[in-house]
C-alpha positions in Angstrom: 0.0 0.0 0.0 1.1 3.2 -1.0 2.0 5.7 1.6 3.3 8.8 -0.1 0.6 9.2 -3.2 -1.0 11.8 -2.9 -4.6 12.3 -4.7 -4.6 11.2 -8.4 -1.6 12.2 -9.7 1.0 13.5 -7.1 3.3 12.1 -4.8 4.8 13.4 -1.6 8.1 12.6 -0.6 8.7 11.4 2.8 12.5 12.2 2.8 13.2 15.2 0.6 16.4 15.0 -1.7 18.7 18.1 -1.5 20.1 20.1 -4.9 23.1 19.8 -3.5 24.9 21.1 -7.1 23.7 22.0 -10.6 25.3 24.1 -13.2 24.2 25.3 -16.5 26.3 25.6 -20.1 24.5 27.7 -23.1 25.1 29.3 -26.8 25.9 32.8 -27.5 22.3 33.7 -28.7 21.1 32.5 -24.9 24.2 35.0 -23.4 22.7 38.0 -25.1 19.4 37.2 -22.9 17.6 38.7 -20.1 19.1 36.4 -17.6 22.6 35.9 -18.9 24.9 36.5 -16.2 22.8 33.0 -14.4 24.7 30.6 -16.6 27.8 28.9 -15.6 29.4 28.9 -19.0 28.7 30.9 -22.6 30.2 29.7 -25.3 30.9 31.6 -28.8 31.5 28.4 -30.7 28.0 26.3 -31.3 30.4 22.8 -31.7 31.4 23.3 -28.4 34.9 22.7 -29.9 33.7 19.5 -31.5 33.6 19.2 -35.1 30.0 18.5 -35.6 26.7 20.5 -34.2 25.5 17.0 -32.8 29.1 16.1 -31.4 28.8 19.7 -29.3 25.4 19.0 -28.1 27.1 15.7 -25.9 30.2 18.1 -25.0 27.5 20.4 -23.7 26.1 17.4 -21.6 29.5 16.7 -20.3 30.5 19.7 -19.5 27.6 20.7 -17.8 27.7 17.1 -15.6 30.6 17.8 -14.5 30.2 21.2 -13.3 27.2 20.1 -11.4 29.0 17.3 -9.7 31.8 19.6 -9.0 29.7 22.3 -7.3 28.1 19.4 -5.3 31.3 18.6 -3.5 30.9 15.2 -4.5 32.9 12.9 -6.6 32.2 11.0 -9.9 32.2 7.7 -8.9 29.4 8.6 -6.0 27.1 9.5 -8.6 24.7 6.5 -7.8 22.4 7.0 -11.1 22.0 9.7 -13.7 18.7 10.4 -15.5 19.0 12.1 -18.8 17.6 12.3 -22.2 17.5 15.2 -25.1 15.5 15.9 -28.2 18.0 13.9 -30.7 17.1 10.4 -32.0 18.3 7.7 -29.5 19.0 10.3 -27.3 22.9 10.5 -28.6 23.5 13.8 -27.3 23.3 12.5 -23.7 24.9 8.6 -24.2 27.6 9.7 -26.2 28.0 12.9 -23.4 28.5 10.7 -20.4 29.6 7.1 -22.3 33.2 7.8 -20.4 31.6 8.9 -17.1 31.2 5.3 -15.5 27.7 5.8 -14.0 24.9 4.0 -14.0 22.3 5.5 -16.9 18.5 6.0 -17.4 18.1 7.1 -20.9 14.8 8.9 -20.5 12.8 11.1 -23.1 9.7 14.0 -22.2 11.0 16.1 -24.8 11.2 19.3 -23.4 9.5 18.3 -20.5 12.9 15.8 -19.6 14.5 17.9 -16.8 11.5 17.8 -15.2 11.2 14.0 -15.2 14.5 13.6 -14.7 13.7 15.5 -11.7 11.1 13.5 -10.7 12.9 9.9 -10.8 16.0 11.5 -9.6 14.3 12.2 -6.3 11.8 9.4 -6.3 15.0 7.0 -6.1 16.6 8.9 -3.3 13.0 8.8 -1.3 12.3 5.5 -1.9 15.9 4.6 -0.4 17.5 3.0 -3.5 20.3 5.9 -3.5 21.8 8.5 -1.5 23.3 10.3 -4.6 21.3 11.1 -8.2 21.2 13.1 -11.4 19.4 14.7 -14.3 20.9 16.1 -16.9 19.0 17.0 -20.0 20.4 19.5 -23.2 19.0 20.8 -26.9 21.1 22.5 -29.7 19.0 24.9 -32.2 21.4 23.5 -35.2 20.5 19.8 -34.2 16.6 20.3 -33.3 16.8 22.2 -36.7 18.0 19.9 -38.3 16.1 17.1 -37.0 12.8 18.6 -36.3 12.1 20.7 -39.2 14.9 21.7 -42.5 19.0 22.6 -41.6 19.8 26.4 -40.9 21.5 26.1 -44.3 17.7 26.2 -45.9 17.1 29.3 -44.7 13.3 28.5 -44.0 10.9 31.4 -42.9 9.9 31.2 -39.2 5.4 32.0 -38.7 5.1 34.2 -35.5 4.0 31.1 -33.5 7.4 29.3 -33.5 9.8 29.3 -30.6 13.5 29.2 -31.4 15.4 26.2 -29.7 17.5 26.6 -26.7 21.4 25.6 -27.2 22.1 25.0 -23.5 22.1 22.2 -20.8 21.8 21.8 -17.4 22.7 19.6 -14.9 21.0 18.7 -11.0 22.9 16.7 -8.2 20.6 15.4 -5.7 21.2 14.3 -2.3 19.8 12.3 0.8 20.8 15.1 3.4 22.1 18.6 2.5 20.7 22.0 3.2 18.9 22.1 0.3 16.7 23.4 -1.9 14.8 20.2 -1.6 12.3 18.7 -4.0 9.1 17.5 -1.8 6.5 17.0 -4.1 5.9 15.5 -7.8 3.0 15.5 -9.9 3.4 13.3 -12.8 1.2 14.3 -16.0 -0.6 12.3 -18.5 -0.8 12.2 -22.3 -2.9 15.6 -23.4 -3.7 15.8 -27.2 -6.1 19.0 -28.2 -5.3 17.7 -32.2 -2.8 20.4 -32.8 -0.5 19.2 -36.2 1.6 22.3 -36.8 5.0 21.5 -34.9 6.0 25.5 -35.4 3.0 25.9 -33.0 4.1 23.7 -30.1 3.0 26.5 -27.1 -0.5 25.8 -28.6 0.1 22.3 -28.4 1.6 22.2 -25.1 -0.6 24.9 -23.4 -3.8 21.9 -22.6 -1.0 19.0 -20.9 0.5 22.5 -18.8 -3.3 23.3 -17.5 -4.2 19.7 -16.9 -1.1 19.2 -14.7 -1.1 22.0 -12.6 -5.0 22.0 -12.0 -4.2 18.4 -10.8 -1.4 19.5 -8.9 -3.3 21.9 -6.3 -6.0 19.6 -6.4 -4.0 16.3 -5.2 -2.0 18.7 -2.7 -5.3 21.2 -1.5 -3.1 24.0 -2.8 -3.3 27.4 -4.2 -1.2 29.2 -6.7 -0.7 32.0 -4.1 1.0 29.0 -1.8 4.1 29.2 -4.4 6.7 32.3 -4.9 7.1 31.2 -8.3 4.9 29.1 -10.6 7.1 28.7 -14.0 6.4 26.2 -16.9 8.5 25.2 -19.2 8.0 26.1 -22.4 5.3 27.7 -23.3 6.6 30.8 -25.1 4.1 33.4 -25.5 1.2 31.6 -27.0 1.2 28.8 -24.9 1.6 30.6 -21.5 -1.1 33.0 -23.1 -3.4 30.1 -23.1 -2.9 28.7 -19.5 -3.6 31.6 -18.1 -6.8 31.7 -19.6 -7.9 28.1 -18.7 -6.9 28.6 -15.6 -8.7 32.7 -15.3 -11.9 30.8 -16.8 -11.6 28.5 -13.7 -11.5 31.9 -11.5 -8.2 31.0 -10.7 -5.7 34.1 -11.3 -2.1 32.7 -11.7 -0.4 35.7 -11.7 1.9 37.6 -10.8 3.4 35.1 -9.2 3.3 32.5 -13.0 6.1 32.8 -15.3 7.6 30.6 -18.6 11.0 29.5 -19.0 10.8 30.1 -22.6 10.0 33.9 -21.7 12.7 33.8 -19.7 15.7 33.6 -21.7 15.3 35.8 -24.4 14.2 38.9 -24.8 11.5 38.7 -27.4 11.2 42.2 -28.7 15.5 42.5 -29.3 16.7 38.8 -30.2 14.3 37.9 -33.1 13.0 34.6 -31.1 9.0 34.7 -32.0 7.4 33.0 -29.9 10.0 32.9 -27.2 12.4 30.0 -26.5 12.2 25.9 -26.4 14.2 22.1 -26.7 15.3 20.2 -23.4 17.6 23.0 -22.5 15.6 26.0 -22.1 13.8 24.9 -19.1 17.0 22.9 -17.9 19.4 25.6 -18.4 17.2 28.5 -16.7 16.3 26.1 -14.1 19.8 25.4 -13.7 21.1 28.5 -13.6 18.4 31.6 -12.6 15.8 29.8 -10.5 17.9 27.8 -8.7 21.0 30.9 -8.0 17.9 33.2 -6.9 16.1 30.6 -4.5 19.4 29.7 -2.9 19.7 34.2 -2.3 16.3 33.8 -1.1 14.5 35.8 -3.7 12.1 32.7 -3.5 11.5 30.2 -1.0 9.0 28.0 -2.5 8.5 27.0 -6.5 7.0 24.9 -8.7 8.7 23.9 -11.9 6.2 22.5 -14.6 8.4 20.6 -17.6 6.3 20.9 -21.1 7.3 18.8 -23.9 5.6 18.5 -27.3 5.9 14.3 -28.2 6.2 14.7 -31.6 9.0 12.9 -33.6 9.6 13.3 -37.5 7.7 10.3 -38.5 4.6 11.1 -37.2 4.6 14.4 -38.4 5.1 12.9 -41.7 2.3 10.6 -40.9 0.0 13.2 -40.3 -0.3 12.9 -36.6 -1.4 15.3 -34.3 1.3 16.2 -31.3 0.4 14.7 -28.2 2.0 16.8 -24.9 2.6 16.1 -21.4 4.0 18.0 -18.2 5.6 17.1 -15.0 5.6 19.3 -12.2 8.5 19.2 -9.4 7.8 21.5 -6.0 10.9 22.9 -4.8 11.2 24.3 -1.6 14.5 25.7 1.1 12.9 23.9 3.6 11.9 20.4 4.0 
């Protein structure tokens, strides 16, 4: 019998891993942004030093790991199991990014909603007393998620107003059985949400139903309010999606703000960096998790959060099959005390 579920959806932990490191490594475009002087690491060269976009993607993931584990104060080898996944096929930017690393792998894939998850198991293991160390580590690349997702930068395609530009970054979370924290205490785990959306350069529209859906279920498992969090960010909506949320959720008398933000509103400054929409991919939410949210609840600019992971589960063959793009969103509470 389960002890810790909570209501439909949610779970709350009984022991309360601690971040106890994470680090964040980003692009040049994401350096310009807003919240630029959060990241660990900008780089001017998209391959990462590597001689291919997707080759710089796993350098990313490395480099980012290893910072993380770094600021933990722990050592490689302690790293009981890692949790990570990215947008490419097979997930090759993560396994070729840790393949020398020696530790024990999940391979996981939410799309952009895999920090998030990563989260999620990461802590679940740690609770449920299988570990005393965990990670997730999650990353996208605008030339690879190009490439992949839609035509290569080299086609020079034209962008509609509803299309989010992919985030080259990747972060990195070390969690703990005992540290001062942040800690992660709660975890609502989402469900398939499909509102028949096809066009993929209109994921916030896509994504905007499985966001509502998961954090409606959220304060209902937990008898919460939005007012109960500092900070309510999802993750990423861009400006369309996070548009739409807002007015589920205001149609539901329930008033989100000012306390509700989006990662993908985050990082870039729409109006002077050319971004649409806003930004996207694994790493936007990882990297401004990682870097911004994180930095500001450890200076005590918030004591209480709730991170909401979107991703858009789409893949090139069922776009070419006509598919619609099914979504989904996991929600991680994060608070400085247990």
């Amino acid at each position: 019998m389960s002890l810790k579920h909570v209501g439909k959806q949610s779970v709350a932990l009984a022991n309360p891993p601690s971040i106890a490191g994470h680090a964040c490594i980003v692009g040049e475009k994401e350096g310009q942004g807003p919240i630029k002087d959060s990241f660990d690491y900008v780089s001017s060269d998209m391959r990462f030093g590597q001689n291919s976009w997707e080759k710089g993607e796993s350098e990313m993931v490395r480099r980012a790991l290893e910072l993380a584990i770094g600021k933990s104060g722990k050592q490689q080898e302690e790293i009981e199991y890692l949790f990570g996944g990215d947008l490419l096929n097979q997930c090759i930017g993560t396994t070729f990014g840790v393949r020398d690393m020696n530790i024990p792998l999940f391979g996981i894939y939410g799309a952009c909603s895999t920090m998030a998850e990563g989260l999620s198991l990461a802590a679940m293991m740690i609770d449920g007393g299988f570990a005393d160390t965990t990670a997730a580590v999650t990353s996208s690349h605008f030339c690879t998620s190009e490439r992949q997702y839609r035509f290569p930068v080299e086609y020079g395609g034209q962008r509609p107003l509803t299309a989010q530009w992919t985030v080259t970054g990747s972060g990195a979370v070390i969690l703990t059985s005992e540290g001062p924290g942040p800690y992660i205490t709660h975890i609502t785990t989402g469900k398939i949400v499909d509102p028949g959306i096809k066009d993929a350069n209109n994921m916030g529209a896509a994504m905007a139903p499985a966001a509502y859906e998961t954090l409606r279920m959220h304060f209902a498992d937990l008898s919460l309010r939005p007012s109960d969090y500092d900070l309510i960010v999802t993750g990423d909506l861009g400006q369309v999606g996070s548009s739409i949320v807002l007015d589920f959720f205001k149609r539901d008398g329930i008033e989100l703000m000012p306390n509700y933000d989006d990662c993908g509103l985050m990082i870039f400054s729409r109006e002077k960096q050319d971004v649409h929409a806003g930004g996207s991919g694994c790493g936007c939410s990882a990297s401004v998790l990682c870097g911004y949210l994180l930095n500001g609840m450890r200076a005590g600019r918030w004591n209480k959060i709730l991170f909401a992971g979107t991703g858009a589960m789409l893949s090139t063959t069922s776009s070419q099959q006509k598919e619609s793009i099914p979504s989904i969103c996991h929600a991680v509470s994060i608070s400085n005390t247990r």
